[in-house]
C-alpha positions in Angstrom: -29.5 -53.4 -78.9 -27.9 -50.5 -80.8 -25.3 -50.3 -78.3 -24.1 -54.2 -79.3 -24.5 -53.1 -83.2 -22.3 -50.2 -82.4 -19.8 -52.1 -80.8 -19.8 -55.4 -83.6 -19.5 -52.5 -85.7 -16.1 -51.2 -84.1 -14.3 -55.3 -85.0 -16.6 -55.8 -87.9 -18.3 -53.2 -89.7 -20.5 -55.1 -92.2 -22.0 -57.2 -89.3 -23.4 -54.3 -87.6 -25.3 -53.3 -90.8 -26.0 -56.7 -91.6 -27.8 -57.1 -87.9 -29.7 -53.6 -88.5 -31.0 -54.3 -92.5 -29.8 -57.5 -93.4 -28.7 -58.4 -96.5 -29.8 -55.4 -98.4 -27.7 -52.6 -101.0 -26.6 -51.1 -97.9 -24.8 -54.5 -96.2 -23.0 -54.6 -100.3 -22.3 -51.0 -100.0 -20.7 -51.4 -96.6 -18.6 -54.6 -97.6 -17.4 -52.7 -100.4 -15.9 -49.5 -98.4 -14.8 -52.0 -95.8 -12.9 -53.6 -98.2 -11.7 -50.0 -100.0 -10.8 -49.0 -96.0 -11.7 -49.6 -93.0 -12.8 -46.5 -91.5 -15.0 -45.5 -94.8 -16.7 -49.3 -93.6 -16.9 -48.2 -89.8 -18.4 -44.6 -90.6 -21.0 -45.8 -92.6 -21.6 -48.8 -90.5 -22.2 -46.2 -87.4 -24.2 -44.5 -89.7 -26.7 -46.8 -91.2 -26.8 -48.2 -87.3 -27.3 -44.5 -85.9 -30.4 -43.9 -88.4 -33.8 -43.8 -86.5 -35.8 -45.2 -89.4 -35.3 -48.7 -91.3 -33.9 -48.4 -94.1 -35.3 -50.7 -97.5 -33.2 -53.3 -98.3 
């Protein structure tokens, strides 16, 4: 499953975080550095996917 998150990622970055915590501070976060750039969006987007634990919404 992180494999497909990763990928969605890649074309969209907020829906791989969206998929991993829903829609939590760190979806609004990554909609908001998407929207500054997209690689800021991606790299946190691979990020917040990449993290072992859940993170709180």
């Amino acid at each position: 499953m992180t494999l497909v998150r990763i990928i969605l990622s890649v074309l969209i970055p907020p829906l791989g975080v969206f998929l991993k915590v829903g829609l939590g501070g760190q979806f609004w976060l990554n909609i908001l550095l998407t929207i500054l750039g997209y690689v800021p969006g991606l790299v946190h987007a691979i990020w917040i996917i990449s993290r072992s634990e859940p993170v709180a919404a």
